[in-house]
VORO-571317 format. One record per residue (C-alpha): residue number from 1; residue in one letter; x, y, z. Coordinates in nm, 4 decimals, decimal comma. Example, Ala and Ser with C-alpha at 12.3 -4.5 7.8 and 13.67 -1.06 7.14 Angstrom:
1 / A / 1,2300 / -0,4500 / 0,7800 $
2 / S / 1,3670 / -0,1060 / 0,7140 $
***
This chain:
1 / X / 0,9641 / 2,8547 / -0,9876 $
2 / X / 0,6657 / 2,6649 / -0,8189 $
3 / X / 0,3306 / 2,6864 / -0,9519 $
4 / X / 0,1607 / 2,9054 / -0,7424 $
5 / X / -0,1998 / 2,8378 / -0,5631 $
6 / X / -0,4450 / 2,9634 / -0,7978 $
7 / X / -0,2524 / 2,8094 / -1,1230 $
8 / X / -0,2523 / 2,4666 / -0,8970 $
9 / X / -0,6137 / 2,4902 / -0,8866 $
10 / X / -0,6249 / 2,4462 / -1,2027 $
11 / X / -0,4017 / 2,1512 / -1,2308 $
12 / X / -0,4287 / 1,7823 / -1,2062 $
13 / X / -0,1285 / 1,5307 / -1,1253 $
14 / X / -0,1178 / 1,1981 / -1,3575 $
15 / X / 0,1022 / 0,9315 / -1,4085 $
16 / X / 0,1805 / 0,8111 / -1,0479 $
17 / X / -0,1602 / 0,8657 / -0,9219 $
18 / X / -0,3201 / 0,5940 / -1,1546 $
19 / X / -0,0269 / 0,3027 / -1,0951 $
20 / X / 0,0819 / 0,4053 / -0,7088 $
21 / X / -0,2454 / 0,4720 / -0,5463 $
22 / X / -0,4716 / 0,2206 / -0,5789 $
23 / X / -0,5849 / 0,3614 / -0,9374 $
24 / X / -0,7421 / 0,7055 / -0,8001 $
25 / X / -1,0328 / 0,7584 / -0,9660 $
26 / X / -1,0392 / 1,0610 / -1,1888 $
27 / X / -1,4126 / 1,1526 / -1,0708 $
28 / X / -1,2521 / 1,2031 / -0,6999 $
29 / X / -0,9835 / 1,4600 / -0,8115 $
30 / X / -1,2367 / 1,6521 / -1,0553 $
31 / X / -1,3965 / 1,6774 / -0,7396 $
32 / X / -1,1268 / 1,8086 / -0,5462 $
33 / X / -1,0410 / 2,0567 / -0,8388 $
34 / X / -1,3815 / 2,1615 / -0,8010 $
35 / X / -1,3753 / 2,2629 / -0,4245 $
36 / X / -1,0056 / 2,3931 / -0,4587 $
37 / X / -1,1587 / 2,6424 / -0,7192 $
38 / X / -1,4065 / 2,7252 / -0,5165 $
39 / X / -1,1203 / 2,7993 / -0,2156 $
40 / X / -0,9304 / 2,9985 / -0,4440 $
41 / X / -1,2387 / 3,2167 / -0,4899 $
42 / X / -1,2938 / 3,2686 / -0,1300 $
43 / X / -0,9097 / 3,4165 / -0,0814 $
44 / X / -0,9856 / 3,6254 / -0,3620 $
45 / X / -0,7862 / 3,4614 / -0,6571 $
46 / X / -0,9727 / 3,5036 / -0,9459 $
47 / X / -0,9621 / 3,2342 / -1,2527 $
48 / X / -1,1314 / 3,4301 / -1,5295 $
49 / X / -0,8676 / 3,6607 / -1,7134 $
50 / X / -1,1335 / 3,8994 / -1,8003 $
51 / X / -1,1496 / 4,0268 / -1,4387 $
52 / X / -0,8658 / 4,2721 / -1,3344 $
53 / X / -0,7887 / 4,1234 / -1,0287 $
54 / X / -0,7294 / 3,7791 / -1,1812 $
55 / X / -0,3894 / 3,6332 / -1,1581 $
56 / X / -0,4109 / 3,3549 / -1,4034 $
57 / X / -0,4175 / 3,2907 / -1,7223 $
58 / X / -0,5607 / 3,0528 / -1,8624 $
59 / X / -0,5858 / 2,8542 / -2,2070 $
60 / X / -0,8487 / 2,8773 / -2,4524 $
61 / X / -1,1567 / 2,7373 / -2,3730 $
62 / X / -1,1578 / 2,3703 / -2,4675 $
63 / X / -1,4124 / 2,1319 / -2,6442 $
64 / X / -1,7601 / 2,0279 / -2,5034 $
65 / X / -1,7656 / 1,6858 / -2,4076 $
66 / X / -1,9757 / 1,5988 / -2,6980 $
67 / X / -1,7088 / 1,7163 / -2,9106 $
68 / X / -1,4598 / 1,3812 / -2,9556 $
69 / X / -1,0708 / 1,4911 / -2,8479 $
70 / X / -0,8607 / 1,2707 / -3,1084 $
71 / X / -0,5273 / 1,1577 / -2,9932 $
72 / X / -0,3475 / 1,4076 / -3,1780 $
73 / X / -0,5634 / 1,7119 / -3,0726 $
74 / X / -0,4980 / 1,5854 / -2,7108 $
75 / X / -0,1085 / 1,6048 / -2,7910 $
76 / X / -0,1391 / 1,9742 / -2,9715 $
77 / X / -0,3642 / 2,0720 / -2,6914 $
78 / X / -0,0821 / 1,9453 / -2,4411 $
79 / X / 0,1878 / 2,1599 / -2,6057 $
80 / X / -0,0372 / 2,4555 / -2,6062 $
81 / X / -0,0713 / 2,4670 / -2,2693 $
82 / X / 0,3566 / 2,3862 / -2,2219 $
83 / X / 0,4032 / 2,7188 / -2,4520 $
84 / X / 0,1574 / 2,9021 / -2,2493 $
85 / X / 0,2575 / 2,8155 / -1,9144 $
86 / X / 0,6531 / 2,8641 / -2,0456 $
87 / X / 0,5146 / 3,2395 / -2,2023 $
88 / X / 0,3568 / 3,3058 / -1,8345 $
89 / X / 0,6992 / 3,2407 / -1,6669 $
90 / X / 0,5652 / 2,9439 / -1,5151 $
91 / X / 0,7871 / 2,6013 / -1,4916 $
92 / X / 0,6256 / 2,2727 / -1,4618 $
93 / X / 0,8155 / 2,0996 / -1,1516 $
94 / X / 0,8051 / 1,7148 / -1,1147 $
95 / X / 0,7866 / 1,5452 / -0,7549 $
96 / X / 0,7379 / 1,1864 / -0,6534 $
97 / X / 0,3722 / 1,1564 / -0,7334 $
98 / X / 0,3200 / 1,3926 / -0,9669 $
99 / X / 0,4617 / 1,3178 / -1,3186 $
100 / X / 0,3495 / 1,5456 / -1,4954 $
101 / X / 0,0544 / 1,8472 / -1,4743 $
102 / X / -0,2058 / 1,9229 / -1,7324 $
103 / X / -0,5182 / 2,0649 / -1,7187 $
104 / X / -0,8535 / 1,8974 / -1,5598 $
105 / X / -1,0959 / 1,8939 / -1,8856 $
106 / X / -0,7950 / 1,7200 / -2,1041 $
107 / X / -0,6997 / 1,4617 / -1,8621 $
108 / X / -1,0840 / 1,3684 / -1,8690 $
109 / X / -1,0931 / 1,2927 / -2,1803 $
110 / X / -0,7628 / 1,1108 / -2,1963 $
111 / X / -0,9052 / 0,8866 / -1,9444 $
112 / X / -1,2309 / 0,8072 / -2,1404 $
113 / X / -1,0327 / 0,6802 / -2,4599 $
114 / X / -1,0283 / 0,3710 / -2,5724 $
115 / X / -0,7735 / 0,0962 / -2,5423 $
116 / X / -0,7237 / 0,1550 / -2,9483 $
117 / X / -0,7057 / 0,5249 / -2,9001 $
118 / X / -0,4597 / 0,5355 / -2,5979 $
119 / X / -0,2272 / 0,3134 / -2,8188 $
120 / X / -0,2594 / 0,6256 / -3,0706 $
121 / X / -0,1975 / 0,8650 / -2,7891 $
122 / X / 0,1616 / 0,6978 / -2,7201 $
123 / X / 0,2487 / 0,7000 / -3,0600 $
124 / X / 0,1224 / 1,0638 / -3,0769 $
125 / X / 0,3387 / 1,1422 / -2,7942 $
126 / X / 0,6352 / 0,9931 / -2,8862 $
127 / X / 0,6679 / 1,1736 / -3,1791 $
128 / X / 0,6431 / 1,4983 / -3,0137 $
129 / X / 0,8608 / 1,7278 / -3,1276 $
130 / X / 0,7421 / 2,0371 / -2,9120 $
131 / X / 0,7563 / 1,8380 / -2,5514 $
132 / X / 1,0261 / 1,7987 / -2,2901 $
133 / X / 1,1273 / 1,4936 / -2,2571 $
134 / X / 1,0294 / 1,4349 / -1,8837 $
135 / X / 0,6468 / 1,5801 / -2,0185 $
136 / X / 0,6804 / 1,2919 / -2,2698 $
137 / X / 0,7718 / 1,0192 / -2,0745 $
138 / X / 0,5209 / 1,1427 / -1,8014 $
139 / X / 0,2277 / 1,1342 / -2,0016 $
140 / X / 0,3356 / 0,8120 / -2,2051 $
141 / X / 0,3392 / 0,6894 / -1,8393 $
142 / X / 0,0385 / 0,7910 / -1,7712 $
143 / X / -0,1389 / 0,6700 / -2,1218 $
144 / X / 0,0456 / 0,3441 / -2,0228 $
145 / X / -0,1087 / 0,2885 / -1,6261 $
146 / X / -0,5060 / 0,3910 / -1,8057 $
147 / X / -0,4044 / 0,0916 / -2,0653 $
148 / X / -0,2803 / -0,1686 / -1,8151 $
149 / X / -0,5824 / -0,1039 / -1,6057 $
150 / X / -0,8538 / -0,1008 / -1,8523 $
151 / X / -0,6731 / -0,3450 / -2,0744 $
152 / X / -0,3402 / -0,4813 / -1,9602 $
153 / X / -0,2949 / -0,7524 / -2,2233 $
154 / X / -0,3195 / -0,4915 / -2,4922 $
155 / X / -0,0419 / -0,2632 / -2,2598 $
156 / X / 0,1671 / -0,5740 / -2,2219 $
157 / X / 0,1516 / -0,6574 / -2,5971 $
158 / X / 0,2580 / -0,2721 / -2,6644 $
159 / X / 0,5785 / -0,3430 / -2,4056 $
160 / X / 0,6731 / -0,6903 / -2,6044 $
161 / X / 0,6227 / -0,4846 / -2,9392 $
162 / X / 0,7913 / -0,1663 / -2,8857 $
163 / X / 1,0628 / -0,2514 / -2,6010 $
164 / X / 1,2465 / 0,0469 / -2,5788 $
165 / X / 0,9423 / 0,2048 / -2,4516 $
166 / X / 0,9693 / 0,4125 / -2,0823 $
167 / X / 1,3054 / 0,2120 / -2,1389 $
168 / X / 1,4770 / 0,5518 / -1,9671 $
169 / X / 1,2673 / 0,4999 / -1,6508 $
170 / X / 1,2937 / 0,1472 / -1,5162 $
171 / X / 1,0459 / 0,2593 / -1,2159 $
172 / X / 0,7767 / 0,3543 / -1,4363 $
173 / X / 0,7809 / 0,0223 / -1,6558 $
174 / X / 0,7816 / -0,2042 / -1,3226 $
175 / X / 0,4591 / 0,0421 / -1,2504 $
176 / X / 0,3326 / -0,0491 / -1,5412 $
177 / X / 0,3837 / -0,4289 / -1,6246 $
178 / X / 0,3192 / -0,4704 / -1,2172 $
179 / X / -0,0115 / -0,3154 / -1,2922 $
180 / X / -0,1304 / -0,4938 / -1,6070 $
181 / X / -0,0430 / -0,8251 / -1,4679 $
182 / X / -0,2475 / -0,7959 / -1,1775 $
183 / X / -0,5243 / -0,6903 / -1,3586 $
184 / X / -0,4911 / -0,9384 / -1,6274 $
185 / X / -0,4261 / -1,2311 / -1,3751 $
186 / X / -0,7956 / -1,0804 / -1,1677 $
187 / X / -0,9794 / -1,1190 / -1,4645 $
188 / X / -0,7978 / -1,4578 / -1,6453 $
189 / X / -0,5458 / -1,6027 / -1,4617 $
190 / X / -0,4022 / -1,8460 / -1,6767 $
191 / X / -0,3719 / -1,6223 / -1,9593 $
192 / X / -0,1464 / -1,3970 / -1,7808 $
193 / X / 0,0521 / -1,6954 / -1,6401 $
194 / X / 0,0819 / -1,8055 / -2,0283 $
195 / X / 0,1995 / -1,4945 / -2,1295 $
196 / X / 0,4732 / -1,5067 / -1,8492 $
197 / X / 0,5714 / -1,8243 / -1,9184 $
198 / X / 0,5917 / -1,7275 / -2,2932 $
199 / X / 0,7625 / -1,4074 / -2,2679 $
200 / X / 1,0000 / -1,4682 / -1,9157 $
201 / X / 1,2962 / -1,5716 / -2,1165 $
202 / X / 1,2840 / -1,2845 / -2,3806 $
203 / X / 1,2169 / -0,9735 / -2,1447 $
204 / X / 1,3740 / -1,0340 / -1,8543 $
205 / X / 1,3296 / -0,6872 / -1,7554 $
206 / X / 0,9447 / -0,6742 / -1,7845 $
207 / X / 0,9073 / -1,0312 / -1,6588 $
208 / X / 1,0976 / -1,0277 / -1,3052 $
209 / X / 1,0649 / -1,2153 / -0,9523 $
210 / X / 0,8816 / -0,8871 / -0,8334 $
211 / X / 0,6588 / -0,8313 / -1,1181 $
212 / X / 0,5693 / -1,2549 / -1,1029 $
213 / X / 0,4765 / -1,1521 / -0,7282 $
214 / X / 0,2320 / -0,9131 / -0,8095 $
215 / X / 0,0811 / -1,1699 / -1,0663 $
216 / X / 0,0146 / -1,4103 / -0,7922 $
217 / X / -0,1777 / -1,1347 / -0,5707 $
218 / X / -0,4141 / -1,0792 / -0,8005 $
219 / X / -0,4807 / -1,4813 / -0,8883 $
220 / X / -0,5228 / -1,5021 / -0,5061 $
221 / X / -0,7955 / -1,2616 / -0,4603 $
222 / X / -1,0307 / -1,5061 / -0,6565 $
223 / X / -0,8290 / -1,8329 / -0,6344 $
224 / X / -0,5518 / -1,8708 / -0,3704 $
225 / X / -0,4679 / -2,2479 / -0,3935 $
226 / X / -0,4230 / -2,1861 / -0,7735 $
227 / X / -0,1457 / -1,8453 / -0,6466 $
228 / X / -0,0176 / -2,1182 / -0,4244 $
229 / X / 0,0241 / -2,4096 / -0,6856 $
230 / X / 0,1917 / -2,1610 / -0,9332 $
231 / X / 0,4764 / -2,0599 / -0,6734 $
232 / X / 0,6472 / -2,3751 / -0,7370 $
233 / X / 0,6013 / -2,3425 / -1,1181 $
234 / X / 0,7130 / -1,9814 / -1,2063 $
235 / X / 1,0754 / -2,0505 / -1,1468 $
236 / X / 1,1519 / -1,8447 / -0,8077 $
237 / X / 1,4940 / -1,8439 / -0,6789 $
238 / X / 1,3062 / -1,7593 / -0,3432 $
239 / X / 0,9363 / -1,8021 / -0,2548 $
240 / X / 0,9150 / -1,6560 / 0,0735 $
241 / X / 0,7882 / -1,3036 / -0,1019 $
242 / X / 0,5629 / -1,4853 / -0,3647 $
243 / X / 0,4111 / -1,7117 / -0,0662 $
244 / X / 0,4182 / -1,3539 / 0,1855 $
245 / X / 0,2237 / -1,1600 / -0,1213 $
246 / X / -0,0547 / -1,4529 / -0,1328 $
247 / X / -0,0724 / -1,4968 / 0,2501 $
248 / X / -0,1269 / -1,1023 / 0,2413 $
249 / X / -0,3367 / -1,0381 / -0,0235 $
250 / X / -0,6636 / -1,1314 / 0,1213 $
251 / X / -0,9302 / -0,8359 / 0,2176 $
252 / X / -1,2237 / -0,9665 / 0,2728 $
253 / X / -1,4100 / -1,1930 / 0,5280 $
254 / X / -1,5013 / -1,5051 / 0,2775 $
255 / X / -1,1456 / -1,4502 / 0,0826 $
256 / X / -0,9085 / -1,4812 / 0,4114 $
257 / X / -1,1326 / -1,7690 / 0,4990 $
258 / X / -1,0557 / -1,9435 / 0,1692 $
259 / X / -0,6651 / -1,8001 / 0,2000 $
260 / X / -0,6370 / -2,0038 / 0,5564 $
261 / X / -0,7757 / -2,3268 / 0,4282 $
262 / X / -0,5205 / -2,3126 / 0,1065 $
263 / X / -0,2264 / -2,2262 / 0,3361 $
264 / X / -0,3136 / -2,5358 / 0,5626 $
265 / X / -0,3210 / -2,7774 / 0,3002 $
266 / X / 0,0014 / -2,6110 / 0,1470 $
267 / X / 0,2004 / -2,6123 / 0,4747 $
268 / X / 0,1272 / -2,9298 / 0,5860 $
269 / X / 0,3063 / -3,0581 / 0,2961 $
270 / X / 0,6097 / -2,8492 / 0,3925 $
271 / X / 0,9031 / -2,9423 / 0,5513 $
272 / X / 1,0074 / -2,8032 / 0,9107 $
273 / X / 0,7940 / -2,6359 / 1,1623 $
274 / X / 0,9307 / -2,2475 / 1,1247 $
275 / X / 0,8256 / -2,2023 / 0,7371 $
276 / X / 0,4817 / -2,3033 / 0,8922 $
277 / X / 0,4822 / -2,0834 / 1,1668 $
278 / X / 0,6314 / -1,7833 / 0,9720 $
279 / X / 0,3886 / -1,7815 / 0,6800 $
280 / X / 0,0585 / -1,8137 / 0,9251 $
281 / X / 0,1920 / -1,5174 / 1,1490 $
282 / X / 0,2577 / -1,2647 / 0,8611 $
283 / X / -0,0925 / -1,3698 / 0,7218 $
284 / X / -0,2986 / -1,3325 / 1,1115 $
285 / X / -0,0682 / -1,0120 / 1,1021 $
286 / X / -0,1845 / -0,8590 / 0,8503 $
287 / X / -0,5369 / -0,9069 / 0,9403 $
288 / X / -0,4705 / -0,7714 / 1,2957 $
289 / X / -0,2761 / -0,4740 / 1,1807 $
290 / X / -0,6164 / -0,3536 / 1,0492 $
291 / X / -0,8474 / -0,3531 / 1,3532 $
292 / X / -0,9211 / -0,5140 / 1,6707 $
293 / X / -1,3168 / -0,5184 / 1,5321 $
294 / X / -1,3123 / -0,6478 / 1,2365 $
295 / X / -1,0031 / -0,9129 / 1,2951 $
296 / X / -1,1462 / -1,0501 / 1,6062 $
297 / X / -1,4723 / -1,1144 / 1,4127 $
298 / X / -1,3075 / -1,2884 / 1,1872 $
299 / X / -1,0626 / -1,4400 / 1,3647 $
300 / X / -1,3543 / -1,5886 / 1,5942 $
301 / X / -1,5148 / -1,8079 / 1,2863 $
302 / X / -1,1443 / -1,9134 / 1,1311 $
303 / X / -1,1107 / -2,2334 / 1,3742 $
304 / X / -0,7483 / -2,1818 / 1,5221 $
305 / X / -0,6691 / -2,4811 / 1,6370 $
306 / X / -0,4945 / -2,4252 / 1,9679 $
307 / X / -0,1196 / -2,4051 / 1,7918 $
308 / X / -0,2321 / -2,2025 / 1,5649 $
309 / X / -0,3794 / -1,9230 / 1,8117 $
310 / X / -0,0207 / -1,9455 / 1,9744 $
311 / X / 0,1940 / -1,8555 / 1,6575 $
312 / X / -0,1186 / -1,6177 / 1,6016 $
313 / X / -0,1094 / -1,4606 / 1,9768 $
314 / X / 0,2736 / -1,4543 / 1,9609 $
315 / X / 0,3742 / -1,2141 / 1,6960 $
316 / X / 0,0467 / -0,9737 / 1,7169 $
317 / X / 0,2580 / -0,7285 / 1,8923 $
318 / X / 0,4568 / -0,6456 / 1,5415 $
319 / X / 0,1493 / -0,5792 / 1,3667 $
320 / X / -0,1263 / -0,4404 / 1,6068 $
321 / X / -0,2291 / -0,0393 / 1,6518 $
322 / X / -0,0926 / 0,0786 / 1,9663 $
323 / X / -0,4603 / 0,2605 / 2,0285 $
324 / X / -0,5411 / -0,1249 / 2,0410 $
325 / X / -0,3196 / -0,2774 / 2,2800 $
326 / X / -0,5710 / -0,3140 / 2,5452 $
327 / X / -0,8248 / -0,4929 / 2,3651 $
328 / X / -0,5680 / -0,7272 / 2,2377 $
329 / X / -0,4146 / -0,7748 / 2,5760 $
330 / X / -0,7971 / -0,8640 / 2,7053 $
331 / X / -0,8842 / -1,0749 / 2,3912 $
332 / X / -0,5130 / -1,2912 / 2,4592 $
333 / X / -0,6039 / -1,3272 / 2,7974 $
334 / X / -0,9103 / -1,5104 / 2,7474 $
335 / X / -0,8647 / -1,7304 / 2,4956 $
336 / X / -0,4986 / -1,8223 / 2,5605 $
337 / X / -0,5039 / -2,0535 / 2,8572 $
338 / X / -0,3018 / -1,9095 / 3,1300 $
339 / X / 0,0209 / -2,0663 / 3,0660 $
340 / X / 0,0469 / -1,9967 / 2,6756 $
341 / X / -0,0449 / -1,5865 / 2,7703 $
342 / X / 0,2012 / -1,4643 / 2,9267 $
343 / X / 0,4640 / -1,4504 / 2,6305 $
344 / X / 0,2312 / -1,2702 / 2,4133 $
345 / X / 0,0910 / -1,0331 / 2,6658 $
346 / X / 0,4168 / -0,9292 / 2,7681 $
347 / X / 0,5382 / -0,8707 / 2,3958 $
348 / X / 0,2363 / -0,6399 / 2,3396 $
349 / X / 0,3079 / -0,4536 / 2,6369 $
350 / X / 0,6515 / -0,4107 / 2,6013 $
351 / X / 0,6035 / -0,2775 / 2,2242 $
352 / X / 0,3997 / -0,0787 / 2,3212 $
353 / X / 0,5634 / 0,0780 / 2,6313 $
354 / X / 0,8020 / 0,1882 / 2,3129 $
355 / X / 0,5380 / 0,3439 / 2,1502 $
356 / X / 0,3477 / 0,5029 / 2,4360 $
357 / X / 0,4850 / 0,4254 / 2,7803 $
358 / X / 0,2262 / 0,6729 / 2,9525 $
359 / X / -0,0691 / 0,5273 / 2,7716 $
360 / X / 0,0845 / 0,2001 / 2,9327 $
361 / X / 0,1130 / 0,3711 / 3,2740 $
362 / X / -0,2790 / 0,4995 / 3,2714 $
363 / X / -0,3997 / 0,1357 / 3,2120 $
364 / X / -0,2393 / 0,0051 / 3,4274 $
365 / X / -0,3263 / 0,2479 / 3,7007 $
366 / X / -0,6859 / 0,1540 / 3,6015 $
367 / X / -0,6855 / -0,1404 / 3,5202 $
368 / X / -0,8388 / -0,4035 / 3,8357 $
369 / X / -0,6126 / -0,6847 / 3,9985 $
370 / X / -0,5503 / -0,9965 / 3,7434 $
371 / X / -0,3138 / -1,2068 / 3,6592 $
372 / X / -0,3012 / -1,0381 / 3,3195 $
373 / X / -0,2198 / -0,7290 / 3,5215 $
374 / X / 0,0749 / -0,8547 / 3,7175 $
375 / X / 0,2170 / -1,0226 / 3,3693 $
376 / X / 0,1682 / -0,6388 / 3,2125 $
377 / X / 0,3345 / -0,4806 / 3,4910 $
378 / X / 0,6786 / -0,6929 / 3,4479 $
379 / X / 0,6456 / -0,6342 / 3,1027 $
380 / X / 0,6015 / -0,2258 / 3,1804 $
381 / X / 0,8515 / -0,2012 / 3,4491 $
382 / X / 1,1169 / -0,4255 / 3,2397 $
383 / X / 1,0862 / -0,1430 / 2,9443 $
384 / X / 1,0582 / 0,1849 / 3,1184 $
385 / X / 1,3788 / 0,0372 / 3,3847 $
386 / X / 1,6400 / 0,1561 / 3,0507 $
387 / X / 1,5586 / 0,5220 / 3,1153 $
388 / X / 1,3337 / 0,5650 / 3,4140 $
389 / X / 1,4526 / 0,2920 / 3,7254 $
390 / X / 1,2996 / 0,4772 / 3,9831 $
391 / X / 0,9654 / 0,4292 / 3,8342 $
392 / X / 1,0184 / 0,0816 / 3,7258 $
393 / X / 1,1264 / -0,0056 / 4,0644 $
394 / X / 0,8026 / 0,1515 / 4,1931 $
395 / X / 0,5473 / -0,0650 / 3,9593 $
396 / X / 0,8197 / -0,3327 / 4,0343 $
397 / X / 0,7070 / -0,2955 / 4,4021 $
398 / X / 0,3382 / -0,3680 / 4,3322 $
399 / X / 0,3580 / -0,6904 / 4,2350 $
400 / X / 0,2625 / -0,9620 / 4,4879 $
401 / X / 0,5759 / -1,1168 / 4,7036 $
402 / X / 0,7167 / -1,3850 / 4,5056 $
403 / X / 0,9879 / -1,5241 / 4,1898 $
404 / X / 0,7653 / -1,2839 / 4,0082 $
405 / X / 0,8777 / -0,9540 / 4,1909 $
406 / X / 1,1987 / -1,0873 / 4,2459 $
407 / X / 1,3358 / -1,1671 / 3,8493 $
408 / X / 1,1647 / -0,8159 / 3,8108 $
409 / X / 1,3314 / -0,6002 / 4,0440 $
410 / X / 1,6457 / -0,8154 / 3,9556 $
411 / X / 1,5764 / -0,6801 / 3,5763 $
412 / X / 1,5882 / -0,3253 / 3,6770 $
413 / X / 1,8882 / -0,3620 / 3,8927 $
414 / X / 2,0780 / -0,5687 / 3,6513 $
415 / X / 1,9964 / -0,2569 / 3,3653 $
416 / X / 2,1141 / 0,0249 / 3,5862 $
417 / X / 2,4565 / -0,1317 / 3,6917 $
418 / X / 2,5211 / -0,1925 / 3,2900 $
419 / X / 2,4541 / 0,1736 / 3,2475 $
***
């Protein structure tokens, strides 16, 4: 049986939420249970069993938050509310982000124990005789992802200790020595790369390729040529996705800034032109993929030199917003000289022609006579020619007399005799 509305009101997911989601804050979701009471209240579900109308039951009232909730009165408190919910017909069902559910006031204090006292609360939990085991392992889990974020040496030293732990759910412990090695390798780098080096050999299944990945994002946020120096040290049997996680990593202005410079030196000492080209475009990409604004800003201070601003200009079209197309398609136009344009103009068009083909249309109705136009409309009328050659043939017909109109019209023709 699902839990119905007013019981989810009362309910907060863990586990998932702290390891998957960027650590969601507990204040924001006390929040939300807040206003979802107060939406319950307006369809008339009421939360106090003393009123006759209510439809929920609810457990005892619970500690003041003066009053310090031990490890083992957490656990006893957890099984209280299992009975209860079990007694009230109710079944606690498990999805992909939501490990396990427990109620608002306990999860708050879970979260406010100490690294010492969460290390009790697994313990606690594993010896519980009166939880499921799915309950168990969720709320280990989510003891686990508070430890690794608040103190992820003392999670990883619990993992080396006590191996068998989460050792049913192979997801969950990749969450969770992912997590703690990020954090660890934000706030000391080399320690967590000595405890990796240390422990790779023994634990193989804590210490893998992806889990040395996630390492090296968080040493790049503060230091990328140190991320960068490592990848050849940490015994990959590939590098592109430690040297993709590094080029990606960077958020801010002054960190992508000091990301470029590290990948320059680094590729220049690389062999072959593609590895260079490869890396530079994922990293550009993922600054484009998150605004026209704020990546031509930066992109305007970063010093392309002009081969650079072609591999840049030349894969934007896998990584841009389609709502941004036309920006992108101005910005390439004027600062791409006219003969190093067209290949990237007519990539962005022709994506997004895919995406949006009447968007395309309405621009290009608009737009005024250029150069940039004419190289859009063979892009356009080259895309739309699979499924629409009549209308294709039309744009087709707007281009000025020349090679131009001719290899396009000879496009559409060519498409609708293979059909």
């Amino acid at each position: 049986m699902k839990i119905p509305l007013a019981l989810s009101a009362l309910i907060l997911a863990i586990g998932a939420s702290f390891c998957w989601s960027d650590y969601q804050r507990l204040a924001v979701v006390s929040k939300n249970h807040t206003q979802l009471v107060a939406e319950a209240a307006t369809l008339g579900i009421a939360l106090d069993p003393s009123r006759p109308t209510g439809v929920v039951r609810t457990t005892k009232h619970r500690r003041g938050d003066k009053q310090e909730l031990t490890p083992k009165a957490f656990v006893a408190e957890i099984v209280a509310f299992s009975k209860e919910m079990k007694a009230n017909g109710e079944t606690l069902e498990l999805g992909d982000n939501a490990i396990v559910f427990a109620p608002p006031d306990l999860l708050a204090k879970m979260k406010s124990m100490d690294a010492s006292q969460l290390k009790a609360l697994i313990a606690e939990l594993r010896s519980a005789k009166d939880l499921d085991g799915k309950s168990r392992e969720g709320l280990i889990y989510s003891a686990f992802c508070l430890l690794a974020e608040n103190q992820p040496q003392t999670a990883l030293a619990l993992f080396t200790d006590s191996p068998d732990l989460l050792k049913a759910n192979a997801w969950m412990k990749d969450q969770v020595v992912r997590t703690a090695l990020k954090k660890w390798a934000e706030q000391d780098p080399m320690a967590a790369v000595e405890w990796v080096r240390k422990n790779a050999e023994k634990f193989p299944d804590l210490i893998t390729a992806r889990s040395k990945v996630t390492m090296l994002k968080g040493i790049s946020t503060s230091d990328p040529r140190l991320a960068l120096k490592l990848v050849g040290e940490l015994g990959f049997d590939d590098t592109w996705p430690a040297l993709c996680g590094i080029a990606t990593t960077a958020k801010t202005p002054e960190n992508r800034t000091a990301t470029l410079s590290a990948l320059r030196d680094y590729l220049a000492a690389l062999p072959g032109d593609e590895s260079r080209k490869d890396l530079i475009s994922r990293f550009t990409g993922s600054v484009a993929g998150e605004g026209f604004t704020s990546a031509t800003q930066w992109f305007a201070g970063a010093g392309f030199t002009p081969a650079e601003l072609e591999i840049v200009t030349g894969t934007l079209f896998v990584y841009i917003k389609k709502e941004d197309s036309e920006q992108w398609i101005q910005w390439v136009s004027e600062n791409l000289p006219a003969g190093k344009s067209e290949y990237p103009i007519r990539r962005i068009v022709g994506r997004w022609a895919e995406t949006d083909y009447q968007a395309v249309g309405q621009w290009l109705s608009t737009a005024p006579a250029s150069p940039t136009k004419n190289v859009a409309i063979r892009s356009y009328a080259e895309a739309v020619s699979a499924y629409d050659p009549a209308t294709a043939t039309q744009w087709a017909m707007t281009l000025p007399p020349g090679p131009d109109r001719d290899a396009t019209l000879k496009h559409i023709q060519d498409h609708s005799l293979a059909k």
